[in-house]
GUTI-82068 format. One record per residue (C-alpha): residue in one letter; x, y, z. Coordinates in steps of 0.001 Angstrom, whole numbers, plus 500000, padded with zeros to 6 digits. Layout:
<pases>
AXYZ
...
</pases>
This chain:
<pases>
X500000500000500000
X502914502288500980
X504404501791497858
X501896502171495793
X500837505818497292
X504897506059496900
X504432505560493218
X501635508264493429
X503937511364495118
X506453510268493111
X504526510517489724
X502887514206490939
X506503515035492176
X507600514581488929
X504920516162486274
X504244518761489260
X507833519710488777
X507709519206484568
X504487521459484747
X505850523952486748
X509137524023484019
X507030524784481719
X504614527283483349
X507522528774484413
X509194528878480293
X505476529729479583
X505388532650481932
X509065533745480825
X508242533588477002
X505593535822477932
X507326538506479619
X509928537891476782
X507293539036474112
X506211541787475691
X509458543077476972
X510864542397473329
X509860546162472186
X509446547785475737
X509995551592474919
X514235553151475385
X513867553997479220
X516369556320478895
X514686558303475681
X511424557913477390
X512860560074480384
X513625562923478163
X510700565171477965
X509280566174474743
X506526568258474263
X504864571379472571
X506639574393472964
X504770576611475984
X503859580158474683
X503289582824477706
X501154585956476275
X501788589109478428
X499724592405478457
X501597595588478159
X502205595870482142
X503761592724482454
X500687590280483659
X499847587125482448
X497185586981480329
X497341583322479285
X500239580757478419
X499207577802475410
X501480574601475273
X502953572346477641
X503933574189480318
X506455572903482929
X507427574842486155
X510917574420487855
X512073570826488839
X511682570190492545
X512896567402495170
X510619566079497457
X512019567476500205
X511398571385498482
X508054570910499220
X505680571273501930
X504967567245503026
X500721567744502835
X501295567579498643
X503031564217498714
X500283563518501928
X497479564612500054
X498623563111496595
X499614559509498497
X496305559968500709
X494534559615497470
X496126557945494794
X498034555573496801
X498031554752500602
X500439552210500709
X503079553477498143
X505970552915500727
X505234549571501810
X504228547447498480
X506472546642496056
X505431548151492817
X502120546397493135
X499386546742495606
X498092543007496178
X495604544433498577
X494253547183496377
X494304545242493412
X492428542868495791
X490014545742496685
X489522547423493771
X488370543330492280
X485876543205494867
X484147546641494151
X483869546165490266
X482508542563490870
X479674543900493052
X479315546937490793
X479496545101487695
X481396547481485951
X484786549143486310
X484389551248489354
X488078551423490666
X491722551004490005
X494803549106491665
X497660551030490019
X500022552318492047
X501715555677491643
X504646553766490272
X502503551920487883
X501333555259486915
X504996556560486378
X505546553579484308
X502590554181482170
X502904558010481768
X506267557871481069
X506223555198478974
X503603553716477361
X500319554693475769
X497208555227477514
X495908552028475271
X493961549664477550
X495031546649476090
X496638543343478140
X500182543991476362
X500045547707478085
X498917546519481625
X501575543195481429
X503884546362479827
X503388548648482372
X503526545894485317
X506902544843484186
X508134548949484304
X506906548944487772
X508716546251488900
X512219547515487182
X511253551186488740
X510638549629491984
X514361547728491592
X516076550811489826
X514958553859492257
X513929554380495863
X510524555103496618
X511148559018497165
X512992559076493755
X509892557211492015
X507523559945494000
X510084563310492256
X509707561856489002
X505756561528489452
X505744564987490925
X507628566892487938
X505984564686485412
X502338564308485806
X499771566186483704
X497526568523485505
X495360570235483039
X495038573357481807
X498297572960479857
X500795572106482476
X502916569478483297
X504447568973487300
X503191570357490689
X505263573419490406
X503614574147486997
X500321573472488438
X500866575950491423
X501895578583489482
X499514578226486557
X496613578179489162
X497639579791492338
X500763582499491075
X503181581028492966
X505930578243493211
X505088574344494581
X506970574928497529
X504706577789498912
X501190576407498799
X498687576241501380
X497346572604502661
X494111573677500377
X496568574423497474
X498095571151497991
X494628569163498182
X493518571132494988
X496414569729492959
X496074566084494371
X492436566069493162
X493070567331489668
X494723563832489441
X491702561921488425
X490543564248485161
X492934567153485167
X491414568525482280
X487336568454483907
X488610569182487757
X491197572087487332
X490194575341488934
X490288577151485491
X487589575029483556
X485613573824486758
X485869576132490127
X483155574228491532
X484162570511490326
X487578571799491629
X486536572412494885
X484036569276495543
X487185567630494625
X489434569145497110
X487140568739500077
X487238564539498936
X491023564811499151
X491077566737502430
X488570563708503800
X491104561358502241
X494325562745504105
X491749562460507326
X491078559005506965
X495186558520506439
X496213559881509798
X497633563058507566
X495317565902509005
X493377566115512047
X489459566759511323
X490458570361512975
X493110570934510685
X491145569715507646
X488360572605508690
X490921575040508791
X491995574126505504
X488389573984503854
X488365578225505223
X491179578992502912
X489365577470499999
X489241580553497168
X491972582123497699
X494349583167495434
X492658581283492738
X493766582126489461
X490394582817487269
X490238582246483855
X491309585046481136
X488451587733481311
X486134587773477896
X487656589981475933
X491487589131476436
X490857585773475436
X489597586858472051
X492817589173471870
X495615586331473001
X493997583727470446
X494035586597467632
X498180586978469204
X498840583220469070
X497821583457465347
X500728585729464570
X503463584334466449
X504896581904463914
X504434585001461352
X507656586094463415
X509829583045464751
X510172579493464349
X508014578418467323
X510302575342468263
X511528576558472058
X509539578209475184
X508677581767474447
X506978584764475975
X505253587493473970
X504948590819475350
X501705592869473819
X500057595957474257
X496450595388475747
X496449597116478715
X493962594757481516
X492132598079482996
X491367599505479887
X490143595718478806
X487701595126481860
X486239598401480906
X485586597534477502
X484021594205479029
X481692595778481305
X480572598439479011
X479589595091476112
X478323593173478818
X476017596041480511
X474956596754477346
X473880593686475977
X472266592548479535
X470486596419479911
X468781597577476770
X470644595473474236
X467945592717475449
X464975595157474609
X466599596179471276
X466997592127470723
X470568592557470468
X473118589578470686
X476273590692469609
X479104593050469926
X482868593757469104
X485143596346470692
X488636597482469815
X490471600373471487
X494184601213470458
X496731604434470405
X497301606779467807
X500506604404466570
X498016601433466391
X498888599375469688
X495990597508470811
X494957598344474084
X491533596550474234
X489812594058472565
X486458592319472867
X485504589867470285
X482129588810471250
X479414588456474399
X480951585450475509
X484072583255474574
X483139580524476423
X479851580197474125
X481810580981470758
X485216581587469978
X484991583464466696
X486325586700466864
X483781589449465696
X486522592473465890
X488656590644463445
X487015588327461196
X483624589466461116
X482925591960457907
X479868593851458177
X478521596709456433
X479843600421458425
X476425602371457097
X477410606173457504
X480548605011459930
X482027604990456268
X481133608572455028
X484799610033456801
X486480607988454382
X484358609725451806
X484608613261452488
X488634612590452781
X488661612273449582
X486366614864448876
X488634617509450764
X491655615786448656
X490029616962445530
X489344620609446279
X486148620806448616
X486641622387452293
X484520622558455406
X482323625731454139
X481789624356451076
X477855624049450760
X475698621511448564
X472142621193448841
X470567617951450678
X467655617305448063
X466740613840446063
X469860612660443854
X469371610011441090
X472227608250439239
X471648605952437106
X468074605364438373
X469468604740442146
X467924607419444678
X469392607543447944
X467278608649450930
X467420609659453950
X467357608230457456
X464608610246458432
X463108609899454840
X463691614273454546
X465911616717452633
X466951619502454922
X468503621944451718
X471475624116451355
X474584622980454399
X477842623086454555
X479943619960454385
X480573620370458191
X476770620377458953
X476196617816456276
X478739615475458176
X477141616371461545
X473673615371460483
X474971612218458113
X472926613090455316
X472885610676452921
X472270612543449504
X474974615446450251
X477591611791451040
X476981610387447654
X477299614441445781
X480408614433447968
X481968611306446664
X480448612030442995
X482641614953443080
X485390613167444401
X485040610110441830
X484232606549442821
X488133605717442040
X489549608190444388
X487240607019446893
X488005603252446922
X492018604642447009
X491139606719449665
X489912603641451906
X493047601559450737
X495114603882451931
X493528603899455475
X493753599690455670
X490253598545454264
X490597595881452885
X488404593493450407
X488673595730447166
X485713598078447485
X484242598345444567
X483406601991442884
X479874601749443134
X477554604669444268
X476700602547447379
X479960602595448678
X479094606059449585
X476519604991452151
X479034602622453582
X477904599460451737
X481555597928451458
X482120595022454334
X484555595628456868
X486050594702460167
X486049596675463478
X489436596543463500
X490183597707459944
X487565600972460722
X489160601238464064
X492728601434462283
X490866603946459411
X490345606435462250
X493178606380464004
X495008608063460989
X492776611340462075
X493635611160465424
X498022610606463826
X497453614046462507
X497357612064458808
X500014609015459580
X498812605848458459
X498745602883461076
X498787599416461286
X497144598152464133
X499261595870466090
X499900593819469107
X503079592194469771
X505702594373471518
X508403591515471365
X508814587832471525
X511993586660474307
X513255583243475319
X512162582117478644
X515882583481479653
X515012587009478164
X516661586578474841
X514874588917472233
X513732586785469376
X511611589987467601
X510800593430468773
X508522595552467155
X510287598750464748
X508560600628462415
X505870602844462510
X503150602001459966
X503351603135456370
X503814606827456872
X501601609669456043
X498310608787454447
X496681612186454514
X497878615580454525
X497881617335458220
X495183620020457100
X493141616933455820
X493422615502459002
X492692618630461381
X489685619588458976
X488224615955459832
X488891616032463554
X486993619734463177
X484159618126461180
X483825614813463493
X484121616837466781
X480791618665465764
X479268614703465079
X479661614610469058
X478888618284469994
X475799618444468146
X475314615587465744
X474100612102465239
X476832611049468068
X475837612972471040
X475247610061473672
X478898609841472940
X480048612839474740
X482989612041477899
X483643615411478794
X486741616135477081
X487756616457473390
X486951613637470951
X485609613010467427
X483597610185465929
X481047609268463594
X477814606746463984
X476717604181461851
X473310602157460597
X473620599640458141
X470391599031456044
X467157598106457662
X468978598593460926
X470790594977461314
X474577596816462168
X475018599694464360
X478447601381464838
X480141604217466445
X484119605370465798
X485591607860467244
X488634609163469282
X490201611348471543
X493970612449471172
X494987609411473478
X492848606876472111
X490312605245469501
X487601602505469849
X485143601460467412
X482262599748468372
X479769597295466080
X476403595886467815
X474346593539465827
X473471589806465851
X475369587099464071
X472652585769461648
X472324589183460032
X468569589532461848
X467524593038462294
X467311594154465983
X464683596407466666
X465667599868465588
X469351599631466207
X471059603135465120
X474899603817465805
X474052606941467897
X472095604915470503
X473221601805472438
X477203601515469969
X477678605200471139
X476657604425474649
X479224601155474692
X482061603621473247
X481086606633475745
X481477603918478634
X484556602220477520
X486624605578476610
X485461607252480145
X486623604035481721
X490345603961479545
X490207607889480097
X490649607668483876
X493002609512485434
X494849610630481707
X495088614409481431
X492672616694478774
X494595617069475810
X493145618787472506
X492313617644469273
X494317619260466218
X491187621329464480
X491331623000461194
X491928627174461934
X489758628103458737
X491509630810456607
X489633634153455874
X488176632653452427
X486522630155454251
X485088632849457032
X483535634422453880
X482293631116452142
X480884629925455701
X478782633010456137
X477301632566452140
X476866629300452944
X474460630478455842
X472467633093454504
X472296630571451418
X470682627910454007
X468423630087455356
X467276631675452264
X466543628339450964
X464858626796453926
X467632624339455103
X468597623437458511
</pases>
């Protein structure tokens, strides 16, 4: 009997043992095929990534940086121990004490999808997730995990378990571009890794589970929820005392970076366009424009007061903002209600029709071909061709001067104006200001019928204001190396006189009265400043221009499907948005006069014929 169970052990010894060869050559030959093309270690350490573009308004403040962004390296002991508690706390409890892999949380995390019946949690330890992030793909496929298991273990060998925790600390994404704790901090709080508060530190552990839906940028209240779940977690882990986590949950808030305001993140996407225009974006680079933020946030509040005040009555949507100097540096710019509901720019790439926020560019060329401010034409019904321009309020008002004409926008004394002048010289005219599309040298172009963008009439008028320089409207100051090596600065000053200097003072004279006593009187801000109003046809655009000596800002209102609001004009709620934005940019900056025309004896004469004409013939 003994023998025969002998026979037995002896016959499981044996093909136990054969078995467990070859489980053990089965096992090996499959680590062998999946460590056969295991990514270079060494290459895979070596970050690569998109070059990290910091935009910077004109006083030095960070408006936005695009890219990959990664902050300074940092050791574990540079950094206040509740981020590695609050980041172990969550992600994994027992990093020091398992060996790569967490038997018991694998264990766990088994148990909870079984009951769920679905993937509810994950075993992977933070050195699994080294391995995997610095590694390998985010594929969920068996080679990855057997892949990624095998990188643990040769981590685990290679490194000690503070070493393993630096690398995961400089190297793991955490939304909102940025790469690393210390990019995090300073992306989201201003300030280095090394100085944040336990709340700080709780906020960055929690962006660890969807860093692109829990960062405090695209979710402040996600963020937040989140935080409070890792401050329960560092509880629970003997971290924090319940006292300590309360005192933490009071701090929650502060120093918050917010998200770009409206307006700036129209501008820094209409910046980011033009940078490879300049350099070869292949390094780190910060750009240094001119939007100034407090001129910006008053452009925003005037659009948004607007729009939420009587723009809703009117059945307005819409609006676009520019602001910029003489020289044609962009101080504000707002290129829609909202850019978190749509991104497309209105102040650039929109082209609507200017209405009578055209008819400067008209009478330029008019004064270029030998009319003045007292020269008078007669508002009365004009037919060329069989086309009949009207009105606005559907009246002729008689004999004026081009001054009083320009004042009151008529329409008929306009198209005599640029009749006189010739279509050609007209369209040349608007060239040489920066309008752009090819007008064409049609009547209509007159009454402002030509498309354009708020930035191309913004840039129009600021020649006026250059006492007759042309401009190109610009943002980029200069473009360094994160080490302050200039790349590109600015030079140049646009192409150089587009008008003669009387030209210009005689249209500052004429658009000054536009304000005083014209069509553009809810523009008024107390101080000296020209501008003209515009209505496109059947009221679906409404503009307002105009400038000071410091500053221009043009203004369109409207709705993006072209619908007509309800009796939208450029001298009501456009003029209001511009009165609101230039008395908020004009804070504080001293009076300073326009350059008017000083009329010459002749013209004395001719303006007091012109006014005994007018009155003989019934005009206003």
């Amino acid at each position: 009997m003994f023998k025969g169970l002998g026979r037995v052990a002896s016959f499981l010894l044996y093909w136990g043992s054969v078995a467990a060869i070859w489980g053990g050559v089965a096992v090996g030959g499959i680590f062998a095929f999946y460590a056969y093309d295991l990514p270079d270690v060494d290459a895979a350490f070596t970050a690569t990534r998109r070059p990290a573009v910091t935009i910077l308004a004109a006083d030095g403040s960070e408006l936005a940086t695009v890219g990959d962004m990664y902050g300074m390296p940092v050791q574990l002991n540079q950094l206040p121990p509740v981020l590695s508690q609050a980041i172990i706390a969550t992600e994994d409890r027992r990093f020091y004490s398992h060996f790569g892999l967490d038997v018991i949380g694998l264990a766990r995390a088994m148990w909870v999808n079984v009951q769920a019946g679905r993937i509810r949690q994950g075993g992977s330890t933070l050195t699994q997730q080294v391995a995997k992030n610095l590694f390998l793909t985010p594929a969920r496929t068996i080679k990855r995990k057997v892949q990624e298991v095998m990188l643990a273990l040769w981590l685990e060998h290679k490194f000690t378990k503070d070493e393993i925790l630096t690398v995961y600390l400089n190297r793991i994404y955490l939304g909102a571009g940025t790469w690393g704790v210390d990019a995090a901090a300073r992306k989201f709080f201003g300030k280095p890794a090394s100085q944040v508060s336990t709340w700080q530190a709780a906020m960055i552990a929690g962006l660890m589970k969807a860093p692109s839906r829990l960062n405090p940028i695209a979710s402040p209240e996600r963020a937040r929820a989140r935080t409070n779940i890792v401050l329960g977690n560092m509880v629970a882990a003997g971290y924090l005392s319940t006292a300590s986590a309360d005192i933490a949950r009071r701090d929650k808030g502060r120093n918050v970076q917010t998200a770009m305001g409206g307006g700036s993140r129209y501008f820094v996407d209409w910046v980011l366009e033009q940078v490879p225009d300049y350099i070869t974006l292949d390094r780190d680079v910060v750009v240094r424009t001119t939007l100034d933020p407090g001129i910006q946030l008053g452009a925003d509040r005037a659009v948004i007061t607007a729009l939420d005040g009587k723009g809703k009555a009117q059945r307005i949507s819409q609006a676009a903002v520019v602001t910029m100097t003489p020289t044609g540096a962009i101080r504000a710019m707002v290129g829609g209600r909202s850019y978190g509901q749509s991104q497309f720019n209105r102040a650039t790439k929109a082209r609507r029709q200017p209405g009578s926020a055209f008819k400067p560019i008209v009478y330029l060329a008019g004064l270029e071909s030998g009319l003045n401010l007292s020269t008078v034409m007669v508002d009365e019904a004009v037919d060329i061709n069989g086309w009949s321009p009207t009105n606005f309020d559907d009246q002729y008002h008689g004999a004026m001067t081009l001054g009083q004409a320009m004042s009151r926008s008529s329409n008929t004394i306009a198209v005599q104006v640029a009749r006189h002048a010739s279509w050609g010289r007209v369209v040349d005219v608007a060239e040489r200001l920066g309008i752009t599309g090819s007008p064409s040298p049609h009547p209509s172009l007159a009454l402002g019928t030509h498309e354009v963008s708020v930035l191309e009439m913004t840039g129009a008028y600021a020649s006026f204001a250059n006492n007759g320089l042309g401009v190109w409207p610009y943002a980029i100051e200069d473009i360094r190396e994160r080490d302050g090596t200039v790349l590109y600065t600015r030079s140049g000053t646009g192409p150089g006189r587009v008008m003669a200097p009387r030209h210009a003072a005689a249209m500052n004279t004429m658009l000054s009265a536009v304000i005083e006593e014209g069509t553009g009187r809810k523009a008024a801000i107390g101080r000296p400043a020209a501008g003209k109003t515009g209505t496109s046809q059947n009221f679906r655009d409404g503009w307002f221009v105009g400038y000071t000596a410091q500053l221009i800002t043009g203004v369109w209102m409207g709705n993006d499907n072209g619908a007509a609001p309800k009796r939208l004009t450029g001298g009501g709620l456009p003029a209001q948005v511009w009165r609101d934005t230039m008395t908020a940019a004009h804070r504080g900056v001293p009076i300073k006069a326009l350059d008017l025309e000083k009329p010459t004896s002749r013209q004395q004469s001719e303006g007091l014929f012109s006014g005994l004409l007018s009155t003989l013939l019934g005009g206003g």
